[in-house]
N, C-alpha and C positions, 0 to 999 in steps of 0.2 A: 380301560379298566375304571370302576367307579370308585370312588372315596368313602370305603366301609367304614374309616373309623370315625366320618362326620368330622371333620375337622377341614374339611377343603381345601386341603393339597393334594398336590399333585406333582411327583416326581420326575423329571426330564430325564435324558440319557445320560448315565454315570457310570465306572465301574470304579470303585474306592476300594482299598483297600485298610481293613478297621482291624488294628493289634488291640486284642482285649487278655482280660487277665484270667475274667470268669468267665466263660466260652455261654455256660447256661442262663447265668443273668443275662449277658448279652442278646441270646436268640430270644429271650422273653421279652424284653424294652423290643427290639428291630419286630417281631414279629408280633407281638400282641398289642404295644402301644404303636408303634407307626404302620402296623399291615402288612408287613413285606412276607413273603411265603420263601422258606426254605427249600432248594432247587437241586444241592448237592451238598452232602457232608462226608469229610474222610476222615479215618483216624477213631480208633476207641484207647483210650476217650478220643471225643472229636476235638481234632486239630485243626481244619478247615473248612468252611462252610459259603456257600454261594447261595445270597436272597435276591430276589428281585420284586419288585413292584414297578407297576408304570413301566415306563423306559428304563428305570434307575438299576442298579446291579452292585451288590454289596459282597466285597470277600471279607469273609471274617476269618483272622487267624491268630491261635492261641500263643499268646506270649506269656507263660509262668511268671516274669517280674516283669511286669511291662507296670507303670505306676503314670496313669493323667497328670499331664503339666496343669498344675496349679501354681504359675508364677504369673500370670495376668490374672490383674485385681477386675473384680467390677463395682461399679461407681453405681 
């Protein structure tokens, strides 16, 4: 697969698993800024979702209070 979004990555074999809180934000950032194409989604609203790009393979799943650790500083 080629690098449409001109940024020249390229993802290896992964499957992660990503707890997010806005399920919609999310598929926008994975799918429109990094490329990855939605492959499976369950649940209305959607609960879980499976992207792939490259090798890489991403499950995304909805967590209502799921809040990013922001207790690492960057310098």
């Amino acid at each position: 697969m080629t690098d449409q979004t001109g940024h020249g990555i390229r993802f290896g074999r992964i499957a992660a698993t990503v707890p997010v809180s806005d399920m919609e934000r999310a598929l926008a950032f994975y799918v429109d800024v990094l490329g990855f194409r939605s492959v499976f989604q369950n649940g209305t609203p959607t609960g879980f979702v499976i992207l792939r790009r490259d090798d890489a393979e991403l499950h995304l799943t909805f967590h209502r209070d799921h809040k990013a650790d922001r207790s690492t500083s960057r310098t």
